[in-house]
Each structure stands twice: as C-alpha cells, then as structure tokens.
N, C-alpha and C positions, 0 to 999 in steps of 0.2 A: 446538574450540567445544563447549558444551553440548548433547547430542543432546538433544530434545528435538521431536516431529512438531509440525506447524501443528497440525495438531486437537486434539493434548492441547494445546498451548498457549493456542489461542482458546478451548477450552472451559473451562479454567482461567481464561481471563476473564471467562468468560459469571458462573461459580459465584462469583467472588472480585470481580465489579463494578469492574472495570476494564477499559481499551483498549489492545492493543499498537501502539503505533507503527509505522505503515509505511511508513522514509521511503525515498524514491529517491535511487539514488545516480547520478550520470553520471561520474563518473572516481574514482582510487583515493584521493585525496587525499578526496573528501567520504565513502567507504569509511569513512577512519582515522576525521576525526570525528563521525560516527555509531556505531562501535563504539564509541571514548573514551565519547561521551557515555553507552550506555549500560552500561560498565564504573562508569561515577562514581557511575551512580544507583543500577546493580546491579537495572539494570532488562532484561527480555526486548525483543529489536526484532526486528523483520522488514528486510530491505533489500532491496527494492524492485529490478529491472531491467524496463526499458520499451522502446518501441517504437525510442525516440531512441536511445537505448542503444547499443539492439542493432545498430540500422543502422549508427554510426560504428565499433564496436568488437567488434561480436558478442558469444556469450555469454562465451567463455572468458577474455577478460580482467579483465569484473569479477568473476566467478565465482572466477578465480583470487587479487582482490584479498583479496576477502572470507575465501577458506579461510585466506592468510596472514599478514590483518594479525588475524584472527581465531582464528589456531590455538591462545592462549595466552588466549583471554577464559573467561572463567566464566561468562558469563550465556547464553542460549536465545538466540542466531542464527537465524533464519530467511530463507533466500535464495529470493526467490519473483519470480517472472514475473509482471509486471504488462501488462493487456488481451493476452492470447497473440490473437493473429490466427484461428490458425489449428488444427486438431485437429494439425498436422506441426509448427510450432512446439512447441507443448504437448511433444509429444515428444522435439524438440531438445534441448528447454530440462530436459526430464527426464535424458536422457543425457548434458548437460551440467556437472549439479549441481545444476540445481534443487531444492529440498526441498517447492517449493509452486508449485503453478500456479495462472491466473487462466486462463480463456478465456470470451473476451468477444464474446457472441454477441447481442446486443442489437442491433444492425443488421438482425439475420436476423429472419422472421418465427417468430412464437413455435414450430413444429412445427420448422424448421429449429435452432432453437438449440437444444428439447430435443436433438433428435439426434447432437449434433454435442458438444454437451454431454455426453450420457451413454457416448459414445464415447470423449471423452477420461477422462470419469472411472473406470471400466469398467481405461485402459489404467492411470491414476494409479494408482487402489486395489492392482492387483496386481502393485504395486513398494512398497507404502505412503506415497505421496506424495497430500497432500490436494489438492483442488479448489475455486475459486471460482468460482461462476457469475455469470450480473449480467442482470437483469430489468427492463426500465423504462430508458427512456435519459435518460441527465444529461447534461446542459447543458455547453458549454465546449467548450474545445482544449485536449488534452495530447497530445502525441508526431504520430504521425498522424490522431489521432481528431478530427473537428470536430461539434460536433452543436447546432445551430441550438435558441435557446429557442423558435420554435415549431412545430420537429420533436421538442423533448423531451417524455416525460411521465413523469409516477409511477409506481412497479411496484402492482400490483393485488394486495391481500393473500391473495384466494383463487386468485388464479391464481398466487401466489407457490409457493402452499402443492403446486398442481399440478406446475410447475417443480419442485420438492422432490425430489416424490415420487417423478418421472419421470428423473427424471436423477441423485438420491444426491448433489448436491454437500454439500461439508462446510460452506462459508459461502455465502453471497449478499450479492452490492453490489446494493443495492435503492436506487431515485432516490426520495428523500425531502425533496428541495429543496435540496441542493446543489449546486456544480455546480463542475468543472475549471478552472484558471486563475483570475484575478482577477475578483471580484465587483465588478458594475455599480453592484449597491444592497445593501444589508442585505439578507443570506437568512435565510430564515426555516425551521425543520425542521421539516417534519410529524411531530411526535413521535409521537402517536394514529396514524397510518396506520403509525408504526415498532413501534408496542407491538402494534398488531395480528400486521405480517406476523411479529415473533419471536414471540408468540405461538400463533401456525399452526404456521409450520416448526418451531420448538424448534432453529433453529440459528441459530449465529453470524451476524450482520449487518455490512455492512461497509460503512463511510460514505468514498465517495469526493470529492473536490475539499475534503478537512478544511484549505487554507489559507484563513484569514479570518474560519471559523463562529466568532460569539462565544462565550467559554468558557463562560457558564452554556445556551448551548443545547448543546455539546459536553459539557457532564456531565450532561445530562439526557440524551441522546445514550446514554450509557454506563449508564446506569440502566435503561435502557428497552431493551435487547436489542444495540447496538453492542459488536463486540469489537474491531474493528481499523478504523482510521484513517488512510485515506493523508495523509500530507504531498508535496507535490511543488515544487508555486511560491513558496514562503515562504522553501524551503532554497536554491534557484537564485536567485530576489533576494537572499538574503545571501549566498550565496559573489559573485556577483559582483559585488555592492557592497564586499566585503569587500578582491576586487582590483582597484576601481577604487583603493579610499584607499591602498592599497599602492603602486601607480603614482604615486597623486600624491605620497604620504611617501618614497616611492625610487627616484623616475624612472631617476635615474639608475643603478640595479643593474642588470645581468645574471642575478642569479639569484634562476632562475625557481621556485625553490622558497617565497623570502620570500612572493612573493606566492600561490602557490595554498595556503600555512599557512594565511596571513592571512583569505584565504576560507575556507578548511575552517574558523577558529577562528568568525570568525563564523557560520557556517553550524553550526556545532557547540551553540552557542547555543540556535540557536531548537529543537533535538532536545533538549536537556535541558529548556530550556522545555513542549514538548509533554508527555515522559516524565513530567512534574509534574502535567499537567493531565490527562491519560487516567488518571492515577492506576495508572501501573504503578510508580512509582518503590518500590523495593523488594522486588520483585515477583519474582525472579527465583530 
C-alpha cells in the first residue's frame, strides 16, 4: 500500500479542497470493493473498522483483509478505528495495524474526554499514528452507539477550539447537523458553525453520518473546512440489497461467493460515487 500518515493525507485535503472517503468495511469482500473502487478512481480512502466489526471478527481479520487485498494498490490506504471505546482499545487497535485512530469520548463529560483524549493521543503521536477526537454528540445509531435527538447537540466553536488545544488531536468529528444511520427528514448542515469551529482549530473536520447529506450541502461541506466523510449505511443497504437480487437471480446456487460479489459490486458503486463527489477522485 501507499505509505502515506492520516494527517498528511487529511491535510492535503484541507490545502487541495477536497474530502477523503471513510467508508466502513464489515467483511473482506466489501474490503475488495472499496479498494477497486478506489484504484479506478486513483483516489486516497480511508477503510473504516467499527464497533460491529470488531465484536464479530476483532481486529485482525479485517486488518489482515486490508494489508492483502491491498498490498499491490498504489493509492493512500488508510486503516482507522472508528468511535475507539475506549483509551485500551485505541491501543489494541494501534498494535494491531491501525494507522489511524478515532476515540470517542463525547458521552463523557467534557474534562473526562479531554483526558482520556490527550492520553491516547500522547500514546498515538509516539508511534506516529494520528488522532480523531469528536465533540458535541450526533444523532443516530451506529455499531453500539445510540444517541437520542434530544440528548444530541452541536459542538461549540470555542470550546472546540479548547478541546484542540488540550488534547492535540489531529482532526475533530464536530456535530453539525448530521447524524448516523438513516434520516428521518432532510438534514440540514450548519455550515457557519463548521467555517467557525475550522477556522479556530485550523484542523481537519470530520463529518459523520455522511449517508444521505444532499450533495451540494456535502461540497459545501468540503469547502468550508471538512476533510473526511464517513460513509457507513448507504454501503450496507447496498451490499445487502445487492445479495438479496443474487438470491432471487440464483436461488438455486451454492456458491456463496456469486452472491457476496454481487454485493461487494453494488456496494462498490456507491464508493466510486462518493470518491466523485468529495472530489478526491484523482487525488492520489
């Protein structure tokens, strides 16, 4: 794979105005089509491991996906821990392969999460492994996370900017109106509250629950201080739409590979789609 750390590469977004895709993988087959996709485009990705993940499989088997169906691409790889639990997770997942960690302290009251934050960062920096933090809690269910829209809020730009300060992360997922899982109704991004908090920190911003946000608020998104954009439930509705129509087109196979293609192909789709619209296509 392309060496290549999380923070040069988000920072190279920041300069060059575009988004790296962050999409999550759950098995090795959605692994292939999200590298394919971004060998095609010749675009940088990030691939994503989560809570769900890690519970059915731990780290070492997508970890190991990644390195091998990955060992022959040319483009910037990044394999990153998505909402880490825990500061010993963080670490697992460092000793594991990780190239990038998240730890998601946003449940905790804001002294707690600096702390707990600056500690993993502290152990990240001196391995050279970057850091996400995330400030302000968003909306939705993914993995184990649940968080009630009216236990959500926005992250506050000057206390964003304290967070920063206090803890060195290298990006921040900042709750700016979207939210995890499938939208109820049209969401709307606080862009002005996004061009503030990057313009405080001067770091990378990182827009979570990116399935569903309409494209011209996603490049406005991208304009205004975003560099990385999770995907998650866009790619799981199409891979497993992808093997329901395989089941109905070939009920009668055995082999189980037709159909989890068939999903990876669709699912593969909507990452080349993305890598279009965050405008890294090329990028690499």
């Amino acid at each position: 794979m392309n060496r290549v750390t999380a923070k040069e590469l988000l920072n190279d977004a920041i300069s060059r105005k575009y988004a790296v895709g962050a999409f999550s993988a759950h098995n090795a087959e959605m692994v292939q089509g999200i590298l394919e996709a971004a060998r095609e485009e010749h675009s940088p990705v990030m691939i994503q491991i989560g809570q769900r993940a890690i519970r059915n499989s731990g780290f070492g088997a997508l970890i190991n996906a990644i390195r091998w169906y990955g060992a022959e691409s040319d483009v910037p790889v990044i394999i990153h821990l998505d909402h880490g639990s825990s500061y010993e997770q963080a670490i697992q997942a460092i000793q594991s392969g990780c190239t990038s960690v998240m730890f998601d302290g946003s449940h905790y009251d804001l002294s707690t999460n600096i702390s707990i934050t600056r500690d993993v960062v502290r152990a990240a920096h001196a391995v050279g492994i970057a850091v996400e933090g995330e400030l302000g809690k968003i909306p939705g269910v993914e993995d184990d996370l649940s968080v009630d829209e009216k236990d959500a809020y926005y992250t506050d730009p000057e206390q964003a900017f304290y967070f920063y300060k206090e803890t060195q992360v290298d990006s921040l997922a900042a709750a700016i109106g979207s939210a995890h899982g499938l939208y109820k109704s049209m969401p709307k991004l606080d862009i002005s509250r996004l061009r503030e908090i990057s313009g405080l920190t001067q770091i990378p911003v990182v827009l979570h629950g990116g399935s569903g946000i309409p494209d011209d608020q996603i490049r406005q998104a991208v304009e205004n201080g975003v560099a990385k954009i999770n995907v998650d439930t866009e790619l799981r509705s199409a891979y497993t739409q992808g093997v329901r129509e395989a089941l109905q087109q070939f009920g009668e196979s055995l082999d189980v590979f037709t159909y989890a293609r068939i999903g990876a192909d669709r699912m593969k789709q909507i990452v080349v789609d993305k890598i279009r619209l965050f405008g890294s296509k090329g990028k690499a």
